[in-house]
C-alpha positions in Angstrom: 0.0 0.0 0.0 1.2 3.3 -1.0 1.0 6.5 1.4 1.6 10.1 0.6 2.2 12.4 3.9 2.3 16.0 4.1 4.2 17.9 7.3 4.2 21.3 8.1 7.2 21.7 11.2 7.0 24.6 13.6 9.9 24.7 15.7 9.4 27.0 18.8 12.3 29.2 18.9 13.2 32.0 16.6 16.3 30.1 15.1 13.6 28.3 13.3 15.7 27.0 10.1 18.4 24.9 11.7 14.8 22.6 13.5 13.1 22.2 10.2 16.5 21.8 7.7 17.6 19.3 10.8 14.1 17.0 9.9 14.4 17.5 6.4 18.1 16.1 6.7 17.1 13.1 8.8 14.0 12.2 6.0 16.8 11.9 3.1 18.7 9.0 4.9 15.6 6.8 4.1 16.5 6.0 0.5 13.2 4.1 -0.1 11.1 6.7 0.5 10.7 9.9 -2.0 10.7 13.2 0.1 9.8 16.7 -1.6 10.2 19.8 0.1 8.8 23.6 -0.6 8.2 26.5 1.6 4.9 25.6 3.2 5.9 22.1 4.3 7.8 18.5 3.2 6.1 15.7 1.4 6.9 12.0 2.2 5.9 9.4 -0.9 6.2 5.2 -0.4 5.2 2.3 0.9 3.3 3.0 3.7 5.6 0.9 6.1 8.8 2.4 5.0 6.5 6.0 5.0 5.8 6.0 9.0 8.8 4.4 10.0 10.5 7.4 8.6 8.3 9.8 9.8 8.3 8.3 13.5 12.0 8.0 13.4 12.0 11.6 12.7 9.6 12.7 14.8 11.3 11.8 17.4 14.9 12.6 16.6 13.5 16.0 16.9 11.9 16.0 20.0 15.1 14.9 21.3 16.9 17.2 19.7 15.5 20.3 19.3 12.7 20.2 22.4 9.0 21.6 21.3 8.2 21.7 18.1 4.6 21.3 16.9 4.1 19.4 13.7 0.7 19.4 11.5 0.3 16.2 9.3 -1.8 15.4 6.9 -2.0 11.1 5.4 -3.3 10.5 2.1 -3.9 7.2 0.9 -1.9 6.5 -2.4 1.2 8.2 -3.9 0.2 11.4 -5.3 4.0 12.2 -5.7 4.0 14.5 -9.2 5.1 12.8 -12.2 8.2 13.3 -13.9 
């Protein structure tokens, strides 16, 4: 099953780039996934699996790292990744 997930990240602290680049950083080490990025939010196209174990992974690496942050998700069955 395919999913396609949309993130908006707002970090809580006016350094706000260095929170969101960090997430966007972490979501390129998953090679199977397909992760798109513009200045409203990051999209996350896959395998659903391989989708939210990225995303959970994450997630949490930036809780840990960065403290609050408040993230706004939206899952979409499918992959509605544009195509090339």
């Amino acid at each position: 099953m395919k999913l396609t997930v949309e993130i908006s990240k707002y970090p809580f602290t006016p350094e706000y780039i260095e929170p969101i680049q960090g997430f966007i950083d972490e979501l390129a080490k998953f090679d199977q996934i397909k992760v798109i990025t513009n200045t409203l939010s990051t999209q996350i196209f896959g395998d659903y699996d391989e989708v939210m174990a990225a995303v959970q992974a994450c997630i949490k690496f930036s809780f840990e790292t960065y403290g609050t942050v408040v993230f706004v998700c939206k899952f979409l069955h499918g992959d509605f990744s544009p195509k090339d």
